[in-house]
N, C-alpha and C positions, 0 to 999 in steps of 0.2 A: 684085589681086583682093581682094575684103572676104572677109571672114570669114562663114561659113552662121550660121545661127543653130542649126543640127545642132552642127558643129565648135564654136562655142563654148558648147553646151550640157555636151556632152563633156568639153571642155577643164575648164571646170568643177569636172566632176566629182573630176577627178584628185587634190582635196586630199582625196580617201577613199580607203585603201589597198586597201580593196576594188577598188575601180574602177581604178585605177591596176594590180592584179594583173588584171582582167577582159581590159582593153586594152592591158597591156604598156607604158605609155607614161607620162612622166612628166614635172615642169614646173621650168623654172629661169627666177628670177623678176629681172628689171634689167641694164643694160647691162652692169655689169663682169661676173656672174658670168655672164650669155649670151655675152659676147665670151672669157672666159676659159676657157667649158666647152666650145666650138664646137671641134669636131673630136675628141672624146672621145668621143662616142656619135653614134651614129646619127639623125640631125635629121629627127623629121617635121615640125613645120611649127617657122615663127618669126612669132609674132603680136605688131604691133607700129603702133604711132598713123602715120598720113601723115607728122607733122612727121617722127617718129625716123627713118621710112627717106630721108626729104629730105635728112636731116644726115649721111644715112651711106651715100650714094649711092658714094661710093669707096672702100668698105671692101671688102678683098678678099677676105674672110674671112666675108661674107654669102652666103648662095644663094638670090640673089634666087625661083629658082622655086620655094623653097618659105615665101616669106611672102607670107602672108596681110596684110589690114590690118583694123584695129580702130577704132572708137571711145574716148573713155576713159570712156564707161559702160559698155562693153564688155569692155575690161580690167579693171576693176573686178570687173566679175561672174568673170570668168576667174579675177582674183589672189588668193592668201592672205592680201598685205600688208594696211597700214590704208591705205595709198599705194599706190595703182598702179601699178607703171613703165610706160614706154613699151613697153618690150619682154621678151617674153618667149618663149623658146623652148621647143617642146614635142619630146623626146627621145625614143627607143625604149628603154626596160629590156632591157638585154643578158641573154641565155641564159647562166644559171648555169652555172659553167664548175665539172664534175664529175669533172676529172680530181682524181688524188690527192694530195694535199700534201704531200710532205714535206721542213720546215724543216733547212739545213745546219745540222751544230752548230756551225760557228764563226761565225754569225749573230746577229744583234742585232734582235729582232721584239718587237713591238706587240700585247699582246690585252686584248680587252674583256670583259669578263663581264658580263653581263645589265644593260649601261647603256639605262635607259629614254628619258631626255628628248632630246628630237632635235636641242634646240640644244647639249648637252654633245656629244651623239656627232657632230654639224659640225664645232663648237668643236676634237675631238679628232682630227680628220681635219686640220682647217686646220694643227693645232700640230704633226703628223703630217708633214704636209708643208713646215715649217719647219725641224726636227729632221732632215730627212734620211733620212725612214721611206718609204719606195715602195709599203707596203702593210698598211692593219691588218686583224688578222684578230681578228672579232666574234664571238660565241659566237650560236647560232641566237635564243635570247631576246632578242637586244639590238636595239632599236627599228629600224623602216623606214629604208636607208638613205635611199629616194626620198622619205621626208614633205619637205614643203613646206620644214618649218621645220631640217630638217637640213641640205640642199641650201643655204638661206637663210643659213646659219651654215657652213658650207665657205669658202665667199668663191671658188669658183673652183677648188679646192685637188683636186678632183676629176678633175682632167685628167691629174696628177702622182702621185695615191694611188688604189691600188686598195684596195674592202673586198672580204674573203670571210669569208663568214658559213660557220662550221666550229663543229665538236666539239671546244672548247678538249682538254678531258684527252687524246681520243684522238692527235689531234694530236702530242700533248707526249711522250705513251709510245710513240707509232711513233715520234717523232724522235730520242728519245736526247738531249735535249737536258741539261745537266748542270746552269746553271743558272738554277733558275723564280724569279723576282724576283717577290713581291706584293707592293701596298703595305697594311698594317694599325695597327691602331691599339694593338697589340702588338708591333710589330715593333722593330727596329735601328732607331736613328736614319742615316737613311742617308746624312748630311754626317759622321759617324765611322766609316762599316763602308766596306770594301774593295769596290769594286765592279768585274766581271769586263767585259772590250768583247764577250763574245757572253751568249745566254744569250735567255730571254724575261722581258719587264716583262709583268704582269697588272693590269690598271685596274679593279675592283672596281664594284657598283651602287650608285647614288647613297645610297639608306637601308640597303641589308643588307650590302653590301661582299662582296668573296671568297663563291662558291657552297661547301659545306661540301665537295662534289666535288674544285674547283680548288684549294681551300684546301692539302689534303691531299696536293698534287706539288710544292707552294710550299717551296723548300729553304733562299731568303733572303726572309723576311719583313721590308719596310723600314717605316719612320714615319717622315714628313716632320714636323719636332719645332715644336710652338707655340714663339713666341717669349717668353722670359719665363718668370716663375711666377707672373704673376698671371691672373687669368680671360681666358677664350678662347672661339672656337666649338666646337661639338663635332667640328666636321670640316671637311675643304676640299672646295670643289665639284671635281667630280669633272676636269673640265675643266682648274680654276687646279693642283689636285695632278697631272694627268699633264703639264703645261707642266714643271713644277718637276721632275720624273721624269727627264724626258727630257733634260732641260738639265742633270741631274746627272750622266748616264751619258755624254751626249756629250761633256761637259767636262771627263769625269776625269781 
């Protein structure tokens, strides 16, 4: 069946969070990360060129009755990319799951505080799910998971990490949790300070870092140390320092 010119006006639309909150429904854009996120959400359609579904006629993992087919001026107008893929799958937004949270304390958790750019907070999911992490929890300020460009930058990693978007403090003071790791540009060098296997890591906003809020439960304040003493950047992106984070605490 082609695609309506309704459906793909809609589809569309989706790169607007607006519209994507209106209709619940949201887009993963190319073979690997459609074949990788297939069975993690709820699949309303899969729109994708005549060739791609010909090459993938024996893919078990397809449901055929819910694709559609396209042109690739069609996908075009659909996609984010600068390149279109052949395929792209459009997903339901799952019902925010309201129950209460609260973190064991001999646990090892993942929080974001007010990270804006949607490729650091993919980026941070992917490395999330590298690390061994099942789940980060983002503070309500911190960008769309479903933007285009977040999803884009997962790589897939979505099927294996869940986000919930929480009340970092409250969270932390219902949990009892004993030790809050932030990283600062004050802090410990954290390749010389003792670091604990539970506790929460805090991943700070790209220009303001630590909310003065979260700041304030932070018990080890760490700094990933320039190298050298000669000139440096002012800071790591937020992405390449929580890689580095994460690979310090797993490897202790």
């Amino acid at each position: 069946m082609t695609i309506s010119k309704t459906k793909a006006s809609l589809y569309s639309s989706l790169q607007s969070k607006k519209m994507r909150t209106k209709h619940g429904l949201f887009l993963v854009e190319g073979e690997k990360c459609v074949l990788d996120t297939l069975g993690a959400f709820e699949l309303e359609n899969l729109v994708a060129t005549p060739g791609w579904i010909d090459r993938n006629r024996d893919n078990q993992d397809i449901v055929n009755d819910n694709i559609v087919t396209a042109d690739s001026s069609v996908m075009k107008k659909i996609s984010s990319l600068s390149n279109a893929p052949e395929v792209i799958a459009v997903f339901r937004i799952p019902d925010e799951d309201n129950s209460e949270i609260v973190l064991h304390p001999d646990g090892l958790y993942l929080m974001l505080d007010g990270v804006q750019d949607p490729g650091n907070f993919g980026t941070i999911i992917r490395t999330a799910d590298w690390f061994g992490f099942d789940t980060v929890y983002a503070s309500r300020d911190t960008v769309d998971l479903y933007n285009p460009k977040t999803i884009q930058s997962t790589m897939g990693s979505l099927r294996r990490v869940k986000v919930k978007y929480v009340d970092i403090c409250s969270i932390i003071e219902r949990s009892g949790i004993r030790n809050v790791y932030g990283t600062m540009l004050n802090g410990e060098n954290m390749f010389e300070t003792p670091l604990g296997r539970d506790g929460v890591i805090i991943m700070g906003n790209e220009g303001k870092g630590l909310s003065d809020e979260v700041k304030a439960l932070v018990s080890h304040p760490l700094l990933i140390p320039p190298y050298g003493n000669g000139g440096h950047g002012e800071s790591l992106n937020v992405a390449v320092a929580t890689a580095i984070t994460l690979s310090r605490f797993r490897f202790n």
